[in-house]
Residue, then its C-alpha position, 0 to 999 in steps of 0.5 A: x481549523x479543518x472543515x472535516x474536524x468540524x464534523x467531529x466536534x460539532x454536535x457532539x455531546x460529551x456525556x457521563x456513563x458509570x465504568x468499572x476501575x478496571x473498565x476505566x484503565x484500559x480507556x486512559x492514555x498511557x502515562x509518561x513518554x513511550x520510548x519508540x521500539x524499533x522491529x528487528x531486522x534481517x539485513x544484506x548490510x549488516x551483522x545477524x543480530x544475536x537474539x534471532x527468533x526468525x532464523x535469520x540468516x545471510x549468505x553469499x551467492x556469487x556476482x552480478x553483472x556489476x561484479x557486485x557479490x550477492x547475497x541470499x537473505x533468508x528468514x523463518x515465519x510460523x503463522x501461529x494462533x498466540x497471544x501477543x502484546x499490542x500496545x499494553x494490551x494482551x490479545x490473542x491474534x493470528x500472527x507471525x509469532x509477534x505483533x512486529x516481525x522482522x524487517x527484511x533488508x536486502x540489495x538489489x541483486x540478492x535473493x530474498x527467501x522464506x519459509x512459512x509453516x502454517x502452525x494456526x488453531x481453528x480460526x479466531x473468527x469464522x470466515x464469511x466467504x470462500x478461499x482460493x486454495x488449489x488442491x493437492x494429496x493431503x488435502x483434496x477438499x479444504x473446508x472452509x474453516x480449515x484455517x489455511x494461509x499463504x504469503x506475497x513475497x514481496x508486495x511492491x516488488x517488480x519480481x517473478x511469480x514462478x507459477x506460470x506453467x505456460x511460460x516460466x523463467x529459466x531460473x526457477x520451476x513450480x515446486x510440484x512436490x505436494x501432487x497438485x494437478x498439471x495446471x495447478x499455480x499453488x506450489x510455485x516458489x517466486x511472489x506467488x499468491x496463489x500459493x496455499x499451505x494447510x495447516x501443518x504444512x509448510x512451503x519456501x518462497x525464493x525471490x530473486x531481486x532484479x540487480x545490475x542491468x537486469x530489469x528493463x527500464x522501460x517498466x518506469x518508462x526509462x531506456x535501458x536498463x536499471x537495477x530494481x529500485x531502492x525502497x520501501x516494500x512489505x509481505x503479508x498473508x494474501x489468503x481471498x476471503x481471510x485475508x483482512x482478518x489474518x493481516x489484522x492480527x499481525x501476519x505482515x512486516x516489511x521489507x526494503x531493497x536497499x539500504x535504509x538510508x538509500x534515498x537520502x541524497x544531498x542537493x548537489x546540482x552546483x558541486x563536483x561528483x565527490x563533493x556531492x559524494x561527501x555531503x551525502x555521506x554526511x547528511x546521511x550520518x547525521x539522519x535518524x532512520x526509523x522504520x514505522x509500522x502503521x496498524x489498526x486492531x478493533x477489539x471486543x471483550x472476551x468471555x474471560x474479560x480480557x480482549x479479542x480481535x473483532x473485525x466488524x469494528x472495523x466497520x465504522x460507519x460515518x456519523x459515529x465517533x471514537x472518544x476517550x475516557x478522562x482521567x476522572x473514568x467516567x467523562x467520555x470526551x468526543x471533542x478533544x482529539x488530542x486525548x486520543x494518543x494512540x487508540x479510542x473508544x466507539x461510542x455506545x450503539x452509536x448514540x455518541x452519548x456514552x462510550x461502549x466499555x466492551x470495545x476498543x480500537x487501537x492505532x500503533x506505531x511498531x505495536x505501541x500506543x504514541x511512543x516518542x521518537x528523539x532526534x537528538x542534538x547531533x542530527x540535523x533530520x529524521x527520515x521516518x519509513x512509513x508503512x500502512x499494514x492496516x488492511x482497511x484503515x487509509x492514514x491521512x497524515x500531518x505533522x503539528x507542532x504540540x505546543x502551538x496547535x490546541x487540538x481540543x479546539x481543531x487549530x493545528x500548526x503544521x510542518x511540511x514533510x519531504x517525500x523521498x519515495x513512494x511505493x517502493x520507488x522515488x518519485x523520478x523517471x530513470x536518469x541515464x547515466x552519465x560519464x564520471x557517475x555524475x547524477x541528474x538532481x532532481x528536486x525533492x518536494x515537501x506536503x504539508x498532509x499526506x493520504x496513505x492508502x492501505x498497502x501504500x509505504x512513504x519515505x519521509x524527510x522531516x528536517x529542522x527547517x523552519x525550527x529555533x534551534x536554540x530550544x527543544x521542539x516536539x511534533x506530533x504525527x496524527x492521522x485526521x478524520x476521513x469521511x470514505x463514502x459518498x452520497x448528497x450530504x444529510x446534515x444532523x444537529x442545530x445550524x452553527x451545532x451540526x456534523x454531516x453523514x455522508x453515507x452511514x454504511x461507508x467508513x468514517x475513521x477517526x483523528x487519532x494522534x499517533x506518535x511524537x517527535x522531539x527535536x532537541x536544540x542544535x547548534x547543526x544547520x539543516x541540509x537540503x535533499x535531492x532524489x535518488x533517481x535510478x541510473x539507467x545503464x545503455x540498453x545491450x543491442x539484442x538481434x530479433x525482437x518484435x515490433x510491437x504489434x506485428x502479426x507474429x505476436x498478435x497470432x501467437x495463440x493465447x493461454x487457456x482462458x484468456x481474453x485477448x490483450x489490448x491492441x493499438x488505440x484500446x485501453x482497458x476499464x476497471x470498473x470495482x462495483x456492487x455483485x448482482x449475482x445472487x448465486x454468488x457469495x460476494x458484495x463486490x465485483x469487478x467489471x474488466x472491458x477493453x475500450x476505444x473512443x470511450x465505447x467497449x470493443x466487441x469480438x468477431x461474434x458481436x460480444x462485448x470484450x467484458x470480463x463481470x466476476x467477482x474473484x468467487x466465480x473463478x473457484x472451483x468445487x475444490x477450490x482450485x482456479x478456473x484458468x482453463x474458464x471452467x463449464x462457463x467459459x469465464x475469461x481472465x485478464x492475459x497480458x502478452x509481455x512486450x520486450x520490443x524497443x517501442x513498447x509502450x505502456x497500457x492505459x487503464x481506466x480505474x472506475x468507481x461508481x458506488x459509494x465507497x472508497x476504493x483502493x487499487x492495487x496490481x501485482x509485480x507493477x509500478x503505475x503512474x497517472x496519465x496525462x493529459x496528452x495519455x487520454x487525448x491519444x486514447x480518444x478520452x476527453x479530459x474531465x474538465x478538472x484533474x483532481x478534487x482540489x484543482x483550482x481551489x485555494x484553499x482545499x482541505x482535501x484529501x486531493x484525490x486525483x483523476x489525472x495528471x494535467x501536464x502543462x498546468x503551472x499549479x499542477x499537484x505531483x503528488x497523489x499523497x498532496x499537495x507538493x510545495x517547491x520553492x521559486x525557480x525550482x522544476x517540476x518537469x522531471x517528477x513522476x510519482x509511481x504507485x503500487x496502489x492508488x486510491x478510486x474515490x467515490x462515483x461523487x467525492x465531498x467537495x469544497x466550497x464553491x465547487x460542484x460534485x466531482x465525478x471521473x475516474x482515475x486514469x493510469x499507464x503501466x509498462x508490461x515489459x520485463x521477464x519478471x513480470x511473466x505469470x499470474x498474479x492479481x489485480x484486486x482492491x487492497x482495503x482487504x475487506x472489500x478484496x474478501x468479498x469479490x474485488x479482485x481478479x486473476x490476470x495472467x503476463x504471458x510471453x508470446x516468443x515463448x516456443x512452448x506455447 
């Protein structure tokens, strides 16, 4: 029994309260099995479906450098106030026109557009802090309930902003159509999320999608060159200030760079290329891919009585919990978790003693509540997409077995799941190539749980090992309870009888059993994976590049407003804290300093190279960017790209000193954790353990890791969990790469025997391709605590820019 399910259950009265019928309906679980629905999809690789409210629309734009044909895929988004249908229950949200929005496939080397219209009603729910939304002709001053949006195209995506007027790609201009000022990022047509469109007005994002040859591999810290890897990404609102509340309501879907089925790949490492040819195609005929939007909406009842969102439910302080109502509607039932298929209810006043009939919180799958997905006799696994579009919910992920495991008494038996890729990219260092197109195998790896952060996407392989075949089994995917904060735990409740509040005003959310799978009998054998490493082609010799520090580039003058980049032995603290300014509104902020040995740099003047702002600091009166530093000189994080060929990658400190969960995330970039050795020639001393769960048996995590400790036989490759391989088998190879990451608390629930844990988490990425040049952000991506503060502008310029 997990020690996090105890504090569930312990303590817990299970009380009556009187209902009304209708009161008493919407808290039951639905009746009968839920058939999965799948989302419609806009895709490079297949047909335009027939029923096509988005616009889908596919069509050819010449060759790569593979004399493979390109293609533009293309759809239509109308940001809209609508009433929608989430999980049987009819709400009216701020949406995309549906609760699931089309999934996006397209190849690496096509380009992938969209044109968003802001069709929104005055807001749903009155925004708390100001948006960022540069001025132009229409609108010179946007109030703040005026109810604008805007879109990141995609999250995940190693792809240009086109808004950088200081040095843009050849490919694309800024769209300067809507009279915006010189300086102004807005209409910038690439991933750019300092786009901003009034209502009414309507913008086209075109992102080209690096193919053949064209991004360098360095930015996964390989030699030469790779197309963009295959895998799993998303697009959502990216609004500061409404952004939780507009993704919420369903203003995000996603969106994949390749086939659905890319990275299923059979374990060749003892057969011939075409044998290992044949057995992938077989093993990909004979897997079911499905495609899982993971969202969460709090609601509260309307005057009408019917539902509305309220996003303060998503506020959910540790010590209260979420039941369901029994079918007798009126017993309100905290302790069995298994009742909770897909939604539960608050408690009242948080008492835990009566659930609040006025407020209901929903955990779907695809927009529904616990559907069913049935792989069938003819398939030998299920790869299951995974997506959190949540804005503040983490999934913290297992898989049971329904009929062995009684979770009303917290006793689960658990199937391990295969990680295919994580963020968009499998967990692998590019392979070079080699003659014949022959692949370097690199061993999958299984976990038993798994914590999806929001934002974060997985691929998960989910075969009948360890199944009978000779009988129809189910499994039930469920996230667990997950306490965020961190303060020296207060017991409540009679020893033997007791839960523990870590910190009320952190989050703690709920067991919720999310869907089922069924596996019905075979006679098919399982079949082993491997991962789809990238193939990295020679790099083409280039005369004239730089070395990288050599004083041409480091004279080169910087943009307006930047604080210079590292310099060699630096590395950079990110620190999300608590905002002291009280004339700024904002809770948070972010602290950026450049550091060596531990201590901070100064410049010339004697000052602290230290950027401490909240993202509210950066606004102008007209809401527009301060890249220039406005009146207060204030600086903003300036990267130069650096294409030399002894690159190296940017080590970055990611500091958490409050009580709550954070969550990292940077645009137009994949990271991975340091080393050991990555600190060491940084002048960093290791913490003394490299994650929460290092050298514990028995943890019951989540395992939130600091670093990677590389010469550690036991060591965890995963920082979604723990990874298990089989005897013999290497580990030397993996490297798991994130667009997102979590930054646990300043002192994290430990396990028994251990003492409080402290570190931040330590992490390199690679400033190295043309794609990345512009200006994006870096921010906190549970998108509450990115509303009030936690983000920062930064800026990727190249310095053999003659421009400048």
């Amino acid at each position: 029994m997990d020690r996090f399910s105890n504090f569930v259950c312990a303590g817990i009265l299970v009380a009556s309260f009187t209902v009304s019928a209708s009161d008493a309906q919407d808290l039951l679980p639905q009746a009968g099995i839920i058939e999965f629905k799948d989302p419609p999809i806009c895709s490079s690789f297949e047909p335009i479906p027939n029923n096509n409210p988005f616009g889908c629309e596919v069509a050819n734009s010449g060759r790569d450098n593979n004399d493979e044909e390109r293609k533009i895929v293309k759809i239509n988004l109308k940001a809209q106030t609508k009433e929608i249908t989430i999980g049987g229950h009819s709400i009216k949200t701020e949406n995309y026109g549906t609760y699931l929005p089309p999934v996006v496939e397209a190849r690496a080397g096509d380009t992938v557009e969209v044109t968003l219209t802001n069709a929104l009603d005055k807001p749903l729910v009155e925004p708390k802090h100001p948006h960022h939304c540069e001025p132009d002709e229409v609108h010179p001053t946007p109030p703040l309930a005026s109810n604008p949006t805007n879109l990141h195209y995609f999250h995940g995506g190693i792809v240009t902003t086109c808004n950088a007027t200081s040095a843009r790609p050849g490919h694309c201009e800024i769209e300067d159509l809507h009279g915006g000022p010189p300086d102004s990022a807005r209409w910038g047509t690439g991933d750019n999320i300092y786009s901003c469109l009034e209502r009414q007005q309507e913008h086209t994002f075109t992102v080209p999608i690096p193919g053949f040859e064209e991004l360098n591999a360095a930015v996964l810290e390989g030699a030469g060159r790779i197309s963009h890897p295959p895998g799993l990404n998303w697009y959502h609102s990216h609004l500061h200030g409404i952004s939780s509340n507009q993704v919420m309501g369903g203003m995000a879907g996603l969106l994949s760079v390749g086939r659905r089925d890319a990275n299923l790949r059979a374990d060749c490492e003892e057969l011939s290329f075409v044998e290992c040819e044949e057995k992938t195609a077989e093993l990909r005929r004979n897997t079911l891919v499905k495609y899982a939007l993971l969202r969460d909406i709090s609601l509260k009842r309307n005057d009408e009585g019917g539902w509305a969102p309220d996003p303060d439910g998503q506020n959910f302080g540790q010590g209260r919990v979420c039941g369901v109502v029994g079918q007798d509607g009126v017993t309100f039932d905290t302790r069995n978790t298994g009742l909770r298929k897909g939604f539960c209810q608050p408690d009242l006043n948080g008492d835990q003693s009566a659930a609040d009939p006025d407020k209901l919180w929903l955990f779907t799958i695809n927009g529904q509540k616990f559907p069913t997905i049935e792989v069938d006799e003819t398939k030998t696994g299920v790869l299951l997409r995974l997506g959190n579009l949540s804005p503040n919910f983490a999934y913290w992920l297992e898989l049971y077995d329904e009929e062995a495991s009684d979770p009303a008494n917290g006793e689960f038996v658990r199937k391990k799941m295969t990680i295919l890729s994580v963020d968009g990219v499998v967990p692998a260092k590019p392979q070079p190539a080699a003659d014949g197109g022959e692949q370097i195998s690199v061993p999958s790896y299984r976990v038993p749980d798994l914590l999806l952060m929001p934002a974060s996407r997985v691929e998960i392989y989910i075969d009948r090992r360890e199944i009978d075949p000779a009988k129809d089994t189910a499994f039930v995917l469920r996230t667990k309870k997950l306490l965020t904060g961190s303060i020296p735990p207060q017991r409540i409740g009679a020893p033997g009888d007791e839960w523990i509040s870590i910190n009320p005003e952190s989050d703690g959310w709920p067991e919720i059993q999310l869907a089922r799978i069924t596996f019905k009998e075979t006679k098919r054998d399982p079949v082993l994976i491997a991962l789809n490493a990238s193939i990295a082609e020679p790099e083409p010799v280039v005369a004239g590049l730089l070395p990288a520090d050599s004083a041409d580039r480091v004279s080169r003058p910087l943009p307006p407003g930047c604080m210079r980049d590292l310099r060699n032995g630096e590395y950079r603290r990110v620190e999300f804290t608590k905002n002291d300014d009280p004339k700024i509104m904002a809770e948070w902020k972010i602290v950026t300093s450049i550091m060596r040995n531990g201590s901070v740099v100064k410049d010339e003047n004697g000052d602290p190279l230290t950027i401490n702002a909240p993202f509210e600091a950066y606004l102008n009166d007209d809401h527009s960017i301060k890249w220039d530093g406005g009146d207060s000189d204030l600086l903003h994080t300036c990267i130069r790209l650096d294409k030399s060929a002894d690159a190296s990658p940017q080590l970055w400190e990611l500091s958490n000193p409050t009580a709550d969960l954070h969550n990292f995330h940077i645009h137009q970039m994949k990271f991975r954790l340091a080393t050991i050795d990555d600190l060491n020639r940084h002048g960093i001393v290791p913490p003394p353990v490299s994650s929460v769960c290092d050298g514990v048996t028995n943890c019951d995590g989540p395992d939130y890791k600091f670093y990677e400790p590389e010469s550690s036989q036991r060591r965890s490759v995963s920082n979604l969990g723990r990874a298990e391989f089989a005897e013999g088998e290497t580990i030397n190879s993996i490297v798991e790469w994130h667009d997102t990451i979590p930054m646990p608390p300043f002192s994290v629930t430990v396990p028994p025997g251990r003492e409080e844990v402290s570190s931040p988490v330590y992490v390199m990425m690679s400033f190295v391709d043309n794609a990345q040049v512009g200006r994006f952000v870096y921010h906190c991506h549970i998108l509450k605590h990115e509303d009030s503060g936690l983000m920062a502008p930064i800026e990727v310029w190249d310095p053999k820019d003659q421009g400048l």
